[in-house]
N, C-alpha and C positions, 0 to 999 in steps of 0.2 A: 467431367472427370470420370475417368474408369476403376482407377484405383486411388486406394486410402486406406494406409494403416497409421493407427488414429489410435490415443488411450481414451479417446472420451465415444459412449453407446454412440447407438443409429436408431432412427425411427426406419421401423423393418416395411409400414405402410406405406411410409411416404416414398423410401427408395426403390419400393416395388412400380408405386402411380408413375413415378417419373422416368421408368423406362416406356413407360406405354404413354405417356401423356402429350399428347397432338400429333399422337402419330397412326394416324388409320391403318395402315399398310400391316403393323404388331398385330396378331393374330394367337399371338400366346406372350404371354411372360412366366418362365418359371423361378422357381428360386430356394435357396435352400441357407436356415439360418443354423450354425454351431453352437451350443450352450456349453458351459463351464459345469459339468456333473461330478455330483459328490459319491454317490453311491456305489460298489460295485455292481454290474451286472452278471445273467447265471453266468458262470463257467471261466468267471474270471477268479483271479486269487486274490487274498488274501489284504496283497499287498497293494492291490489295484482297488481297496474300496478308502471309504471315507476322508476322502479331499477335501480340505476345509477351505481352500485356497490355490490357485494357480498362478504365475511369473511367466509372461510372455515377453521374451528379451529377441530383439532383433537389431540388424544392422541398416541404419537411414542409408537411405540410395540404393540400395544393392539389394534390401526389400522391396521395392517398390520396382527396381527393374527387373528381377524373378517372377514380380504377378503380372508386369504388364508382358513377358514375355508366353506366360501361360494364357494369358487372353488373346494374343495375337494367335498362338499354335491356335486355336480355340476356333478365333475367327477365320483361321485358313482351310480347317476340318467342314464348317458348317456356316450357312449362310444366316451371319447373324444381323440384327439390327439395333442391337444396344447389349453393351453387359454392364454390371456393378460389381465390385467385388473391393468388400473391405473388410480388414482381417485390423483387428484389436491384439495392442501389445498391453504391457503391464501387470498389474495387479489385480484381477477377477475372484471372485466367490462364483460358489455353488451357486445357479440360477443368472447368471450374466450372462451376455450374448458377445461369444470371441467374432463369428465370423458369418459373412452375410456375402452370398453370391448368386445375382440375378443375372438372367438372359431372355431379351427379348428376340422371338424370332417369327417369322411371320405363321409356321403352322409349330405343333405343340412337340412334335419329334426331334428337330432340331434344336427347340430352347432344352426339354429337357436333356437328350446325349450332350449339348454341350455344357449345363450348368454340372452335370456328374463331372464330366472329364476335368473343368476347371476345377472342381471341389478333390476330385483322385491327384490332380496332381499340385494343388494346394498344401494337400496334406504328406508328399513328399518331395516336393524341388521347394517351398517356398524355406527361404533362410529364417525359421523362429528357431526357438529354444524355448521348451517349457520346463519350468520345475513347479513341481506340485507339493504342496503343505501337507501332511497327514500325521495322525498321533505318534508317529514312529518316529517324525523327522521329514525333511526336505528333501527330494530324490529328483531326479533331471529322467524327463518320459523320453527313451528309446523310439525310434519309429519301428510302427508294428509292421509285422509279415502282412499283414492283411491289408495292409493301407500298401505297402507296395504291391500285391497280388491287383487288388482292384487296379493300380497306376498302368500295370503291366499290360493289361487286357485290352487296353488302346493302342500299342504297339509303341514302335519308337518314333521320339518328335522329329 
């Protein structure tokens, strides 16, 4: 299985071993885990700190054909040998793991551009919806300039 969006965690070890496991040919696995963060960081505002709580709402089927179609682009850019990618919906706190996206590939330049590109466009083509908890009230997160700026830098799929 390539993709799993799932409300229940992952063990971030095991999903890492089992892309490399009985396969000599893997030469890298890279990977990159999302955490549900409470705080803000510098040069954010105001209204971008203290998250007590995050809502990942998605649509079955139509999520999972979004990520498996970013792994394909994925696998057509870069010659890959295994990917994992599971993105957690639901109810999360500060310190939970939303999103975990491995790649194996035989030397360390390919797993890494490709686990970026899948995580840049993760974080704009896939179908979530986040609302986030804060003392102020419940606010639904916009996607940022910045998360498309990164998307953008790969060109068009």
């Amino acid at each position: 299985m390539r993709v799993s969006v799932q409300e229940a965690d992952f063990d971030v070890g095991a999903e890492t071993e089992a892309l490399a496991a009985g396969r000599p040919e893997v030469g890298a696995v890279a990977s990159f885990v999302g955490y549900v963060r409470a705080d803000k960081l510098a040069g954010e505002s105001a209204e971008d700190q203290a998250v007590s709580a995050m809502t990942l709402e998605h649509y079955p089927g139509m999520t999972e054909k979004s990520l498996e179609a970013i792994v394909a682009e994925a696998e057509s850019r870069w010659s890959l040998l295994g990917v994992r990618v599971i993105h957690r919906f639901g109810r999360l706190v500060p310190g939970d793991r939303i999103v975990f996206v491995g790649v194996a590939g035989s030397h360390r330049g390919e797993a890494f551009a490709a686990c970026e590109f899948i995580m840049d466009y993760l974080k704009t083509r896939a179908p979530f919806w986040k609302k986030e908890d804060t003392p102020e009230g419940g606010r639904w997160v916009d996607a940022r300039e910045a998360d498309d700026a990164a998307a953008e830098k790969w060109g068009q799929a």
